[in-house]
CHARMM-style PDB file with segment names, atoms N, HN, CA, C and O in Angstrom:
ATOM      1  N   UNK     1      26.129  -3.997  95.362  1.00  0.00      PROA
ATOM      2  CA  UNK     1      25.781  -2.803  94.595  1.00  0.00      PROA
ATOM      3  C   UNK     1      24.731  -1.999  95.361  1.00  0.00      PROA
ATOM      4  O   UNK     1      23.725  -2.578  95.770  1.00  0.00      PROA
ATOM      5  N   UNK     2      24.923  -0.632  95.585  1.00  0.00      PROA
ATOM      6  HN  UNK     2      25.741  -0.162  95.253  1.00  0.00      PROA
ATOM      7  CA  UNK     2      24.209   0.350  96.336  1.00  0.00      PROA
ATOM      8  C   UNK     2      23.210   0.896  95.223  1.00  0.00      PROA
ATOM      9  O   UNK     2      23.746   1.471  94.276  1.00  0.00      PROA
ATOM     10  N   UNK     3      21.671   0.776  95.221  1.00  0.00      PROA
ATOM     11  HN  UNK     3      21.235   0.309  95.990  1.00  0.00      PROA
ATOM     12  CA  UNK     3      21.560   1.592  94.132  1.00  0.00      PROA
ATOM     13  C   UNK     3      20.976   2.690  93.946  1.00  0.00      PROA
ATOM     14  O   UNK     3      19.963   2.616  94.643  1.00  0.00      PROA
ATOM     15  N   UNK     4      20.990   3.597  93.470  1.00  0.00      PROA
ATOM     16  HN  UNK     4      21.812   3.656  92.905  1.00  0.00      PROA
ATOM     17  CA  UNK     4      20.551   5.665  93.425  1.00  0.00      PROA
ATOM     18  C   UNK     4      19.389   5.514  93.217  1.00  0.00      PROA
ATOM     19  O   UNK     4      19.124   6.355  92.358  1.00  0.00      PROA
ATOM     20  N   UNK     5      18.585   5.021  93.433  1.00  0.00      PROA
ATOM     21  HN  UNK     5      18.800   4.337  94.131  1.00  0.00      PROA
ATOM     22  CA  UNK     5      16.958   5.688  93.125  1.00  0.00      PROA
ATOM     23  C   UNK     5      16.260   5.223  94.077  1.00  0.00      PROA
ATOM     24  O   UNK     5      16.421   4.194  94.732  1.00  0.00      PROA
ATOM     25  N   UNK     6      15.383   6.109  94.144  1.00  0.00      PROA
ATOM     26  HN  UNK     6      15.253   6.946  93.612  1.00  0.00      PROA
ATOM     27  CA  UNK     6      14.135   6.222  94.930  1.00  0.00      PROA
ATOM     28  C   UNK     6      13.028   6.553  94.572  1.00  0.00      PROA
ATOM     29  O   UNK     6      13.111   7.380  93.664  1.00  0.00      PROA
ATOM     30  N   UNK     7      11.559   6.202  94.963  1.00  0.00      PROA
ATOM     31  HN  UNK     7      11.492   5.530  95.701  1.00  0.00      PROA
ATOM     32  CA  UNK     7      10.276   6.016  94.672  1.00  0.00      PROA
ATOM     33  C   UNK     7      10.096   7.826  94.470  1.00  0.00      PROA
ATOM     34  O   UNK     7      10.493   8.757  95.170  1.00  0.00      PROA
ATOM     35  N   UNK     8       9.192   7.776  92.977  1.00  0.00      PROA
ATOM     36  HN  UNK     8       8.870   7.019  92.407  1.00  0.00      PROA
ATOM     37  CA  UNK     8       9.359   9.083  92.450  1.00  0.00      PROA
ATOM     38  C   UNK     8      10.741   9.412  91.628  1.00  0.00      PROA
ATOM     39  O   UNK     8      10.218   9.874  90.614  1.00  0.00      PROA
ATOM     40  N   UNK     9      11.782   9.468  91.444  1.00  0.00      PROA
ATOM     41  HN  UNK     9      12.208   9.093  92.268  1.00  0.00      PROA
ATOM     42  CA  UNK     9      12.827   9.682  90.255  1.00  0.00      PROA
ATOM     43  C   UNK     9      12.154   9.049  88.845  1.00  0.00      PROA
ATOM     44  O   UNK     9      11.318   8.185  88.584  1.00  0.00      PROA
ATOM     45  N   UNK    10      13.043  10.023  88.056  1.00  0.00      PROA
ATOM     46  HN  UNK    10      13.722  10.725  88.268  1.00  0.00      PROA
ATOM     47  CA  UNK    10      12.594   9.321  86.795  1.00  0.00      PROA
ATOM     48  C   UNK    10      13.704   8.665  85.690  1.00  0.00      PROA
ATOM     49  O   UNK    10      14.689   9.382  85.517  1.00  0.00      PROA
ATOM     50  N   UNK    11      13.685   7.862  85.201  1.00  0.00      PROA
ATOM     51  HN  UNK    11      12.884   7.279  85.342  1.00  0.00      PROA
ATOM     52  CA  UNK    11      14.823   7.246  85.093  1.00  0.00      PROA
ATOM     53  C   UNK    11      14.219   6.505  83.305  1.00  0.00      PROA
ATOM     54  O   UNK    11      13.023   6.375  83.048  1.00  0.00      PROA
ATOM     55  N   UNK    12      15.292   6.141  82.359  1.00  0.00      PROA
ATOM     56  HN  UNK    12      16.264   6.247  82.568  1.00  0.00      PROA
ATOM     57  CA  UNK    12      14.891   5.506  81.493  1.00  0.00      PROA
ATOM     58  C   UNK    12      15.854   4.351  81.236  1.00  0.00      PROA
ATOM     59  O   UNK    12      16.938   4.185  81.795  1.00  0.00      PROA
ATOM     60  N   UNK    13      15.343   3.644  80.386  1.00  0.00      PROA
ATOM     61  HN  UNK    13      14.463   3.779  79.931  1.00  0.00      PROA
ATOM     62  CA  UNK    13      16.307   2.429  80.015  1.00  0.00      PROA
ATOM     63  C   UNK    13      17.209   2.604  78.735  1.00  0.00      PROA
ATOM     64  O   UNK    13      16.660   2.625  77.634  1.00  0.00      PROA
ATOM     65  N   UNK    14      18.389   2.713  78.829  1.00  0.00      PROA
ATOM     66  HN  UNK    14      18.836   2.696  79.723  1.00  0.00      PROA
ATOM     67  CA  UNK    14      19.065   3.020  77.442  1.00  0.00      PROA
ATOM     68  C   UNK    14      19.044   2.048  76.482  1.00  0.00      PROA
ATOM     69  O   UNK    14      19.110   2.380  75.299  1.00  0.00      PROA
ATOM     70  N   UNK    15      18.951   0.743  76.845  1.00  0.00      PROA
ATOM     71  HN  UNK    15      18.897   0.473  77.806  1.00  0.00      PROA
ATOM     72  CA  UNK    15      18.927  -0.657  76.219  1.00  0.00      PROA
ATOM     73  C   UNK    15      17.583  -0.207  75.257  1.00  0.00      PROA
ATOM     74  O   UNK    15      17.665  -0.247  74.029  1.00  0.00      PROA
ATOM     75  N   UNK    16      16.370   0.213  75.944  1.00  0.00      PROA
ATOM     76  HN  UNK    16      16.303   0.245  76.941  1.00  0.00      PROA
ATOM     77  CA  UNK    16      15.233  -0.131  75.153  1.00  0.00      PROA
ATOM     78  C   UNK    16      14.208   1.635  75.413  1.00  0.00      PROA
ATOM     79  O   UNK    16      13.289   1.722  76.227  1.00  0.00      PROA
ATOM     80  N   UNK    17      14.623   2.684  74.624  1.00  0.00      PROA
ATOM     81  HN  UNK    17      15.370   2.613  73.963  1.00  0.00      PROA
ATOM     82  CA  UNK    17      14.638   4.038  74.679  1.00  0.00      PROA
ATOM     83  C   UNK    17      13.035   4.110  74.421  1.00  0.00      PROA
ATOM     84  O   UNK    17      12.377   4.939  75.050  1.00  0.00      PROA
ATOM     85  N   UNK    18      12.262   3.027  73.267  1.00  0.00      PROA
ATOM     86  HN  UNK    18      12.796   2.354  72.756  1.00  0.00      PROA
ATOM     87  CA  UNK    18      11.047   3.077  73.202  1.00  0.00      PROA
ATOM     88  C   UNK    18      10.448   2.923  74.615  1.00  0.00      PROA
ATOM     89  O   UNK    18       9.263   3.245  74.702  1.00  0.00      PROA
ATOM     90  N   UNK    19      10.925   2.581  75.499  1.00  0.00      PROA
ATOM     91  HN  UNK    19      11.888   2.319  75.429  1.00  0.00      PROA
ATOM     92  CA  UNK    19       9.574   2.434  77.060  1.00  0.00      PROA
ATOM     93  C   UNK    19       9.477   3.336  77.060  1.00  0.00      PROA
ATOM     94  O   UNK    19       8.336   3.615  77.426  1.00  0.00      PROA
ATOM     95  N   UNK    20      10.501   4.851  76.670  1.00  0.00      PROA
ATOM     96  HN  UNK    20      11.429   4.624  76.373  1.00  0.00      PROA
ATOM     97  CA  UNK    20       9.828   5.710  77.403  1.00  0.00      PROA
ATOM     98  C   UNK    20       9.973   6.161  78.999  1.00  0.00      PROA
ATOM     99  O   UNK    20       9.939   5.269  79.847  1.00  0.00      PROA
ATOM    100  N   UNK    21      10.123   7.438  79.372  1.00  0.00      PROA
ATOM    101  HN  UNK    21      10.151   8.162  78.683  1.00  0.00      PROA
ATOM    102  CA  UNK    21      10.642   7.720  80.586  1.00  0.00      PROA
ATOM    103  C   UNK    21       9.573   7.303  81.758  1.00  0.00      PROA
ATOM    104  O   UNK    21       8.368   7.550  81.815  1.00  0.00      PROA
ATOM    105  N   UNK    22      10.565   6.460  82.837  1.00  0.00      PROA
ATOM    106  HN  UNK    22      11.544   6.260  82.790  1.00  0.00      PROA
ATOM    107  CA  UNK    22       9.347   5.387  83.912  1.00  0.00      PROA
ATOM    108  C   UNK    22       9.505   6.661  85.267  1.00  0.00      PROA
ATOM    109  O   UNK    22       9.843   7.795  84.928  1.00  0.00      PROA
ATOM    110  N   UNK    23       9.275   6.403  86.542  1.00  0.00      PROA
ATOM    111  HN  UNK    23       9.000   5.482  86.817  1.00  0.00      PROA
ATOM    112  CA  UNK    23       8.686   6.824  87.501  1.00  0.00      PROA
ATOM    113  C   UNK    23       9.321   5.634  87.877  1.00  0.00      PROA
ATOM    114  O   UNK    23       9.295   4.626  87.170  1.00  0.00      PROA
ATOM    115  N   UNK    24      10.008   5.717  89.181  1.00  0.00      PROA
ATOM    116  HN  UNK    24      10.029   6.536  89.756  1.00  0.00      PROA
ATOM    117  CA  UNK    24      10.531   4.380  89.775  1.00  0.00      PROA
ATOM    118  C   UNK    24       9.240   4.454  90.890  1.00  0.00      PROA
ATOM    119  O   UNK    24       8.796   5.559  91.201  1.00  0.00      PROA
ATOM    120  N   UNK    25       8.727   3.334  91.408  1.00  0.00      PROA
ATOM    121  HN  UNK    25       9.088   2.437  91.155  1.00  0.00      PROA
ATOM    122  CA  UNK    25       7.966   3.258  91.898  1.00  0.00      PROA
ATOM    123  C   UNK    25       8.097   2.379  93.588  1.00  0.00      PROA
ATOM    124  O   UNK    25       7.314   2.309  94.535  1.00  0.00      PROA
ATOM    125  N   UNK    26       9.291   1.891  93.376  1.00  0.00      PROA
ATOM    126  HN  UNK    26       9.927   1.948  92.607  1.00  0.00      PROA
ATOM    127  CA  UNK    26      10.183   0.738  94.840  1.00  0.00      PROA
ATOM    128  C   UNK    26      11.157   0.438  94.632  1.00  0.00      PROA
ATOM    129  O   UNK    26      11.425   0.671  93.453  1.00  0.00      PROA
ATOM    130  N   UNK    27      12.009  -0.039  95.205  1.00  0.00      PROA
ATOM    131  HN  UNK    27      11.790  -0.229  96.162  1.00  0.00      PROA
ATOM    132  CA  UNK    27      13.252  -0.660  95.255  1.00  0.00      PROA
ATOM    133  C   UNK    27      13.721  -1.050  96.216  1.00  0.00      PROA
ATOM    134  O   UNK    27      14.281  -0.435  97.123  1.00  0.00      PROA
ATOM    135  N   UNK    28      13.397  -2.773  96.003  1.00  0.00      PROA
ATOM    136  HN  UNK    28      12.942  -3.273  95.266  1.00  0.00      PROA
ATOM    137  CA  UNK    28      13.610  -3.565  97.161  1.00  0.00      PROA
ATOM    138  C   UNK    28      14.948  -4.631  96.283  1.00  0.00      PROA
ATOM    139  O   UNK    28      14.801  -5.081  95.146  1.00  0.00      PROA
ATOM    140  N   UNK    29      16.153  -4.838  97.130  1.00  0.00      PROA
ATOM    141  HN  UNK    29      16.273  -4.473  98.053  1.00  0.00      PROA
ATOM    142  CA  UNK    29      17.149  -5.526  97.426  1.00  0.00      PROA
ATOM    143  C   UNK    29      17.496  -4.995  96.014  1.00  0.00      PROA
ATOM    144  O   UNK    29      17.686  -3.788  96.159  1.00  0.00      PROA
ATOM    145  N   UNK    30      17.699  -5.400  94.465  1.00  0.00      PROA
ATOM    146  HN  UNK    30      17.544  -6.381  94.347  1.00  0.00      PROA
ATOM    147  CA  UNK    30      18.574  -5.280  93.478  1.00  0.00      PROA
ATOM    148  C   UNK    30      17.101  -5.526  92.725  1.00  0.00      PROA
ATOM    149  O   UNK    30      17.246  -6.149  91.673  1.00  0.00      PROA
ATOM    150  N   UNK    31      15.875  -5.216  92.995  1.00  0.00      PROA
ATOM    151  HN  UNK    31      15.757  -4.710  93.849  1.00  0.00      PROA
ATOM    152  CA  UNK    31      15.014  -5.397  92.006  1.00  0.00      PROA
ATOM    153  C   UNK    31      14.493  -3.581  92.491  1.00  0.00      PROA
ATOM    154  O   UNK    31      14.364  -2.917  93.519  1.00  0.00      PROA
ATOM    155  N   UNK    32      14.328  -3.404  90.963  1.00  0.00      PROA
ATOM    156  HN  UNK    32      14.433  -3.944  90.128  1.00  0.00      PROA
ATOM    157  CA  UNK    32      13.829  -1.658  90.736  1.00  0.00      PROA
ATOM    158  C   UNK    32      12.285  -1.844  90.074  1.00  0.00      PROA
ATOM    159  O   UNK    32      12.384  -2.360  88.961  1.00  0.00      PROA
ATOM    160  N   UNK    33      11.039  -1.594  90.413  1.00  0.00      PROA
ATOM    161  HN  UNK    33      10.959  -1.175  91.317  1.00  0.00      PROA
ATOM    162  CA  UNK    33       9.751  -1.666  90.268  1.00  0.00      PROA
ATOM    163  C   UNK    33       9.564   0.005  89.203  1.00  0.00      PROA
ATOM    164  O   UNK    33      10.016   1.006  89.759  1.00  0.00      PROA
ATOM    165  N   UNK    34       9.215   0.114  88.422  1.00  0.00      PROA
ATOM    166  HN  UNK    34       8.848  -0.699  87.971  1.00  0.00      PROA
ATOM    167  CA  UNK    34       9.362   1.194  87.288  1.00  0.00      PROA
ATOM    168  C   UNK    34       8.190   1.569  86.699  1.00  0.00      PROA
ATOM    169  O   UNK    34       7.646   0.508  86.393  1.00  0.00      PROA
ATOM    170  N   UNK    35       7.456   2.528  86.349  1.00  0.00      PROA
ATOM    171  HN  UNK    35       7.898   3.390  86.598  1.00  0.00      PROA
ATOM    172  CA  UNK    35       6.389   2.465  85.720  1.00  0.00      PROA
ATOM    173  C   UNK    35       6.619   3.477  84.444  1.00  0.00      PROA
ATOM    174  O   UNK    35       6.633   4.706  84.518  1.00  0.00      PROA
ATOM    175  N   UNK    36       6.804   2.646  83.201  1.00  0.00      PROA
ATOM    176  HN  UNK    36       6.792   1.648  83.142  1.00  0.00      PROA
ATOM    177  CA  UNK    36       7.438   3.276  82.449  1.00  0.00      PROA
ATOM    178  C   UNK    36       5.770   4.140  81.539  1.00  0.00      PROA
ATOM    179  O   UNK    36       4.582   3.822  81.586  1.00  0.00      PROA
ATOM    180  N   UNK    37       6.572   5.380  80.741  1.00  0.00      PROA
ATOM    181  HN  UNK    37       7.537   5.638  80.703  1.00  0.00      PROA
ATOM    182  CA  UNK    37       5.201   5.353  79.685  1.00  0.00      PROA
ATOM    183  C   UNK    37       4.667   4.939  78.722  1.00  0.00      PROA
ATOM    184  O   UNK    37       3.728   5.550  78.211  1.00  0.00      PROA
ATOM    185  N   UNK    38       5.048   4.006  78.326  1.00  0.00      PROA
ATOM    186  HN  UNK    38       5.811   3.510  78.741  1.00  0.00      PROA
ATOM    187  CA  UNK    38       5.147   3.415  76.774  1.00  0.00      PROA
ATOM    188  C   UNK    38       4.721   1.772  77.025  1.00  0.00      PROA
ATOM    189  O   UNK    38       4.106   1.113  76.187  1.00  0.00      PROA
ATOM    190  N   UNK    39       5.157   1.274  78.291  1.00  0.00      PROA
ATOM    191  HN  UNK    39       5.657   1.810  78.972  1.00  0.00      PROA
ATOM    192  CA  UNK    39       4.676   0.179  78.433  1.00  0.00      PROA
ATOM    193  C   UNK    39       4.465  -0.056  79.614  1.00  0.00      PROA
ATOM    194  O   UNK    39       4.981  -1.119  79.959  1.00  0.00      PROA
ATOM    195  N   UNK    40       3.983   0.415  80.323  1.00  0.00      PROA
ATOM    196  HN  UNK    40       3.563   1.278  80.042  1.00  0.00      PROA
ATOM    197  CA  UNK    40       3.617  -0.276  82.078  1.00  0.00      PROA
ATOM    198  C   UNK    40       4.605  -0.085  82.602  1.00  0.00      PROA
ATOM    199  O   UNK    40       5.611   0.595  82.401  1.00  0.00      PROA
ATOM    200  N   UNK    41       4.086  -1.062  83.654  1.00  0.00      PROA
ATOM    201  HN  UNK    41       3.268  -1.614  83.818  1.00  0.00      PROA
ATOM    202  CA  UNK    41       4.685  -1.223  85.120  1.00  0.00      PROA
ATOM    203  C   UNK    41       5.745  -2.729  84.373  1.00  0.00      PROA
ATOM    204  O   UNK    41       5.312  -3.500  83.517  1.00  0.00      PROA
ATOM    205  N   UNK    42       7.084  -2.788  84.972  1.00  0.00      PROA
ATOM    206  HN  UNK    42       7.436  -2.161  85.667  1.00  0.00      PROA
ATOM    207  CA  UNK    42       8.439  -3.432  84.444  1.00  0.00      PROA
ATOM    208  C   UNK    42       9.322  -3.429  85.903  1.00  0.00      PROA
ATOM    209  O   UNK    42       9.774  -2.359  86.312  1.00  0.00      PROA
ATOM    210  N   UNK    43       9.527  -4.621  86.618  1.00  0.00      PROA
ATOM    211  HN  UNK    43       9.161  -5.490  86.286  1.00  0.00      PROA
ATOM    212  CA  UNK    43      10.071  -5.500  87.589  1.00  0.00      PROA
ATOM    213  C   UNK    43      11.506  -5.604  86.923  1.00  0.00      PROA
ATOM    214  O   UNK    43      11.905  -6.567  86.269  1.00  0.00      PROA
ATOM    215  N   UNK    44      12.412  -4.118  87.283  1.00  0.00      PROA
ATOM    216  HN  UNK    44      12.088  -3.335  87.814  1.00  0.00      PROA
ATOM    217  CA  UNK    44      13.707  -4.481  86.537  1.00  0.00      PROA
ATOM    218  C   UNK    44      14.724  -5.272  87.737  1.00  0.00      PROA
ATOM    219  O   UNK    44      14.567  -5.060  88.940  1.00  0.00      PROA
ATOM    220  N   UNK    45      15.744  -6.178  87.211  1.00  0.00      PROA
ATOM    221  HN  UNK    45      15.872  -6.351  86.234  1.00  0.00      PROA
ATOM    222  CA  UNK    45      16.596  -6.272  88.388  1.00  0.00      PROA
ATOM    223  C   UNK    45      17.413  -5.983  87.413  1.00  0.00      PROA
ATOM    224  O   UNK    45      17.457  -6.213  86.204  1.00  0.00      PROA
ATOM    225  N   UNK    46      18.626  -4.937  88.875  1.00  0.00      PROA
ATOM    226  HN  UNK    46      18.590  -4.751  89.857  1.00  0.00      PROA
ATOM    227  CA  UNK    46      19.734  -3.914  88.378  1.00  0.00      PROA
ATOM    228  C   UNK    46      20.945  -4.799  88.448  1.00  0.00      PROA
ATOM    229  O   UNK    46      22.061  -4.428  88.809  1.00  0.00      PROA
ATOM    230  N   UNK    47      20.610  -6.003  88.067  1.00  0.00      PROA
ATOM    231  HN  UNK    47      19.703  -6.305  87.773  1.00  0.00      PROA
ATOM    232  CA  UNK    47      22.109  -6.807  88.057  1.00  0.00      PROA
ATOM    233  C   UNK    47      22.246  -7.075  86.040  1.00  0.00      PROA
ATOM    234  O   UNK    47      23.235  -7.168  85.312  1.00  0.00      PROA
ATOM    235  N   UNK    48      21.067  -7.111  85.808  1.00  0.00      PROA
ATOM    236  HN  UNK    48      20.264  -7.036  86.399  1.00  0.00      PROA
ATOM    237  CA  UNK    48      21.242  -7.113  84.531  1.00  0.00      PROA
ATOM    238  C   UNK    48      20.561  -5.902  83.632  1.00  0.00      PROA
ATOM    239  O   UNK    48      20.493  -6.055  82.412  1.00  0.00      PROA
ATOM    240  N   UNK    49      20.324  -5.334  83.924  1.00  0.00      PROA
ATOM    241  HN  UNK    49      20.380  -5.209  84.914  1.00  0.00      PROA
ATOM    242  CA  UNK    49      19.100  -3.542  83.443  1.00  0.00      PROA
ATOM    243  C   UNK    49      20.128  -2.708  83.791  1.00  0.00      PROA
ATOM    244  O   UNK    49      20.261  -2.821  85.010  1.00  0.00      PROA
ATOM    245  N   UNK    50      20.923  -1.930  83.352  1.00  0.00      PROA
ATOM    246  HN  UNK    50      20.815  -1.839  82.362  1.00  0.00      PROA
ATOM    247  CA  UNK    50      21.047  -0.423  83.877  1.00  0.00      PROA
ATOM    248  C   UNK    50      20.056   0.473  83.815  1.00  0.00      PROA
ATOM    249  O   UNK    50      19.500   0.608  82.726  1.00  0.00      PROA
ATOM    250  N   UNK    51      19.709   1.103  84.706  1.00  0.00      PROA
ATOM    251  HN  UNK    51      20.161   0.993  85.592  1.00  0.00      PROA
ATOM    252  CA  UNK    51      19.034   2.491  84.489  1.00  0.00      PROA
ATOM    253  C   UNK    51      19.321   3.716  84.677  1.00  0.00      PROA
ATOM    254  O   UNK    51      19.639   3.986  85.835  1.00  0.00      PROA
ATOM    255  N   UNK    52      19.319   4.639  83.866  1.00  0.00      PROA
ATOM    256  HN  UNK    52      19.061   4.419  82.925  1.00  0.00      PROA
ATOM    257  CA  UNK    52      19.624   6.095  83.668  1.00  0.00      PROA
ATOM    258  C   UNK    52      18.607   6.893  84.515  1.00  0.00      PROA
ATOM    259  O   UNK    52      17.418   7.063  84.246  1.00  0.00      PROA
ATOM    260  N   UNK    53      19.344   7.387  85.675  1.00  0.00      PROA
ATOM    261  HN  UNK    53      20.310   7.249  85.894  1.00  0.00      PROA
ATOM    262  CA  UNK    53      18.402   8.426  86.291  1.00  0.00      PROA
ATOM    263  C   UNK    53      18.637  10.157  85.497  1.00  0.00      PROA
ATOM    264  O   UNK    53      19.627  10.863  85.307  1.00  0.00      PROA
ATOM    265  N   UNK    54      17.100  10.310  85.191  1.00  0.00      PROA
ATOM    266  HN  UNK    54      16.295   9.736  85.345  1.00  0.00      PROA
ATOM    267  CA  UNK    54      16.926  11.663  84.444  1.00  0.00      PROA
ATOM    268  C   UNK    54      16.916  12.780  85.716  1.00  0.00      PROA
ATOM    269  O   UNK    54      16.327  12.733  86.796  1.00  0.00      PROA
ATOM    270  N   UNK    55      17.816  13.804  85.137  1.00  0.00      PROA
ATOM    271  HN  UNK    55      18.295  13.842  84.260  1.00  0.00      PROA
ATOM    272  CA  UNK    55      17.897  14.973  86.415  1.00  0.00      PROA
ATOM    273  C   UNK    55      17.205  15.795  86.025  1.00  0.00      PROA
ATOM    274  O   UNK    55      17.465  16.417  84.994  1.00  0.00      PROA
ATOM    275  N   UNK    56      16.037  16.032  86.820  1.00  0.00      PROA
ATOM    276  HN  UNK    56      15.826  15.527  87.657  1.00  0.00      PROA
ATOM    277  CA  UNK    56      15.108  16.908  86.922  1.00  0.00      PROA
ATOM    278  C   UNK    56      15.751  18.920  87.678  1.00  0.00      PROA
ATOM    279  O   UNK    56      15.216  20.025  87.770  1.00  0.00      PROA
ATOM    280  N   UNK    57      16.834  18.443  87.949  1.00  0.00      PROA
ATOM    281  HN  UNK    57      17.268  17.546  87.875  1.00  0.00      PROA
ATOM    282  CA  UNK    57      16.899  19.714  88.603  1.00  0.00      PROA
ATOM    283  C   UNK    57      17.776  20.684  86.982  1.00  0.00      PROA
ATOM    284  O   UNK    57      18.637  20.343  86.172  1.00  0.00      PROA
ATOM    285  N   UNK    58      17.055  21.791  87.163  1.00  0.00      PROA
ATOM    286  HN  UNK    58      16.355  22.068  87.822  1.00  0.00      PROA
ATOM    287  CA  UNK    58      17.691  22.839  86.112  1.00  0.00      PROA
ATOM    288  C   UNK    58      18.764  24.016  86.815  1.00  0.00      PROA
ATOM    289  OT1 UNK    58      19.304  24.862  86.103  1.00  0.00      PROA
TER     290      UNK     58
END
């Protein structure tokens, strides 16, 4: 699995909508490092997390 984000995107979790929109912060091998607003910093791995990247462009 190839995955779309990079340090700076903003992305949320659909599973759990209360975190609140994160700031990806790394992404090393299938683990996504996130700093969400609602609850911290969250060590997702994208084998079991989907994450929704939010498009900032209008």
């Amino acid at each position: 699995m190839i995955l779309d984000f990079e340090p700076g995107d903003k992305v949320y979790n659909p599973s759990a909508k209360e975190w609140g929109i994160g700031q990806v912060q790394s992404v090393i091998k299938d683990k996504v490092t996130v700093n969400f607003e609602n609850v911290g910093k969250k060590v997702i791995n994208s084998n079991n997390i989907e994450l929704k990247k939010i498009n900032d462009k209008n």
